[in-house]
N, C-alpha and C positions, 0 to 999 in steps of 0.2 A: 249545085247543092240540092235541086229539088230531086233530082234523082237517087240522092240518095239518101231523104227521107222517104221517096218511096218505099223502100224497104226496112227503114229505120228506124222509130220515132221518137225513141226515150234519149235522145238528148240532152245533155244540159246547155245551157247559154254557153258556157265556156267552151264547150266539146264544137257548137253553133260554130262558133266565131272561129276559133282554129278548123275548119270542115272552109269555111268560109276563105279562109287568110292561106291555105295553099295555092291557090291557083295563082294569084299575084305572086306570092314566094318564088314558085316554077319559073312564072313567063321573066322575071327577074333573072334568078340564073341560068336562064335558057342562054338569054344572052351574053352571057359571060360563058358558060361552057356547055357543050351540048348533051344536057345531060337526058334527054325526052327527044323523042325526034318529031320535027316540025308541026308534020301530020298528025300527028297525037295531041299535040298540044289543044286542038279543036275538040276533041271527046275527053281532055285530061281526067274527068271524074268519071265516067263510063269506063274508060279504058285501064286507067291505074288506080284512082279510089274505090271502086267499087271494088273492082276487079281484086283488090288488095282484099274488101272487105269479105267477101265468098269466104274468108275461113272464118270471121265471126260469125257467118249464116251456119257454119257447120257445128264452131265447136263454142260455147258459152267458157270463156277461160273463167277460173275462179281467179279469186284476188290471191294474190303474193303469187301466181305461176312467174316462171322464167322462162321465157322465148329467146331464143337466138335467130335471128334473119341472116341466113349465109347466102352470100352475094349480093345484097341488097341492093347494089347499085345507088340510084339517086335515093333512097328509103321503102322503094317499095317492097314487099308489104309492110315492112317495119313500122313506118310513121304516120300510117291511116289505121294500123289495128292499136299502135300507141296511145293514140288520139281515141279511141273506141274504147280500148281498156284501161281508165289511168291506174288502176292499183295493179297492174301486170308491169313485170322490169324486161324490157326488150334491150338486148343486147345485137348492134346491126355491125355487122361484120362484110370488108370487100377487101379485095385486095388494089383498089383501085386507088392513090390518095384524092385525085381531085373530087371525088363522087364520096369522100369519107366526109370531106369541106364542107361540101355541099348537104351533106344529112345534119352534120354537128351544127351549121348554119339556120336551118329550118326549124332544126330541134329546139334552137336557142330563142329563135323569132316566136316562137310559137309558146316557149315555156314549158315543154315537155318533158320535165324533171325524170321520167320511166323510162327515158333511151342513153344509152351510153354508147357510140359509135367509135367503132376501132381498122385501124388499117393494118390489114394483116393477110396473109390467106387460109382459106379453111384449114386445112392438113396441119399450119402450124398455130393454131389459137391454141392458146394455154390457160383461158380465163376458168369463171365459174360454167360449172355445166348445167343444164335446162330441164326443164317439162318437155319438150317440143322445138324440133327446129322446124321455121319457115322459110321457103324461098320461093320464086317464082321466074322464071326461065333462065337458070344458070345452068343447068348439066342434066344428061340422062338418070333416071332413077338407081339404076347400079350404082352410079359415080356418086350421085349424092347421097345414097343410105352410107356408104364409105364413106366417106365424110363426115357425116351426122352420128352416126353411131356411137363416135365414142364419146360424143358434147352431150347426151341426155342420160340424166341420171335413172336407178331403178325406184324412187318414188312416187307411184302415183298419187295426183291428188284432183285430177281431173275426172271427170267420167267417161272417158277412154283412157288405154293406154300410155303412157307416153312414146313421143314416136319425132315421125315425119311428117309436115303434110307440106306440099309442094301443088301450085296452083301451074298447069299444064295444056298443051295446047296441041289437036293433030290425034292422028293414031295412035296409039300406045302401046297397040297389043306386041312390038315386039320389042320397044323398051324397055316392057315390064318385064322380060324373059331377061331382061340382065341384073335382075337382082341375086344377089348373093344367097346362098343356099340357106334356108330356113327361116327366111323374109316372106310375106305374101301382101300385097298392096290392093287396095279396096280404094277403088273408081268413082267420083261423085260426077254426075253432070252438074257444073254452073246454071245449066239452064232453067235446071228444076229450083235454083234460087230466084235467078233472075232472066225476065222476060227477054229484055234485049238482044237484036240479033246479034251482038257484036260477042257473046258467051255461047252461041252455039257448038261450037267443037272447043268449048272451054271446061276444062278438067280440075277437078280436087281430086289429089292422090292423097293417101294416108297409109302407112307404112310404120307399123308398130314395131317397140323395140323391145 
């Protein structure tokens, strides 16, 4: 937790205790399904809180936006930027069911009325569409602006774009070379958010629509 009021501090007590109440949640369903691996489980707040949190260090969501988290896996980013923004509605999408269990489980424990987790795969969600999708390491940039593009609507209400942003790791320069023609993607270092070494080849892509 203290790391991540290093970078954080306006909390409220509630926002505390749910910040607080993941890490038991995790190490709970770890052992029933593997949804984190072992290793991580020892930096769980460095590696996937924090790490989830890099798009509130980028983007101040305004209240009533709508996020989508495609591939979400066990919730990340979905359920620590949940927890960060209560008046934003994140919608966490996988195609995984038991990793769907597992977010609708936490979401519950936690009382995070702003998530609605669905099992489905990207290509066929049919729900409401977004401000903004977020993922974090499910596919190259090509594959996910395909994806994404047709889930975000043309109203802005944020101060960017609506778009993509995708939390990313590694070279990218010829990743980026598979986006689709008339797309261009804008690079953030995580580092320049946070100090630790475990974000140095750690990327914020954004990718307007």
């Amino acid at each position: 937790m203290e790391i991540i009021k290093k970078y954080f501090s306006s909390f409220s007590k509630t926002q505390e205790e749910q910040l607080a109440q993941l890490l038991p949640l995790y190490q709970d369903w770890n052992e029933k399904i593997n949804v984190i691996s072992r290793k991580d489980m020892d930096n769980f707040y460095i590696h996937h809180v924090l790490h989830s949190l890099a798009i509130a260090a980028f983007i101040d969501l305004k209240k009533g936006s709508q996020i989508i988290d495609l591939g979400c896996g066990g919730g990340f980013p979905g359920i620590p930027l949940a927890i960060f923004f209560p008046e934003v509605k994140f919608t966490l999408i996988d195609s995984t069911a038991k990793k769907i269990k597992v977010v609708q489980a936490v979401s519950e424990a936690l009382n995070l009325t702003n998530i609605t987790a669905i099992h489905t795969r990207a290509e066929e969600y049919k729900g409401e569409k977004a401000d903004f999708v977020v993922s974090r390491a499910v596919a190259e940039a090509g594959l996910l602006s395909h994806w994404s593009r047709r889930l975000v609507h043309e109203h802005h209400k944020n101060a960017i774009p609506n778009g993509l942003i995708a939390l990313k790791g590694g070279d990218l320069k010829n990743e980026l070379k598979t986006l689709p023609r008339g797309l261009t993607a804008e690079k953030y270092a995580i580092s320049d958010y946070f100090s630790e070494p475990y974000f140095e080849e750690k990327y914020l892509v954004y990718i307007p629509f």
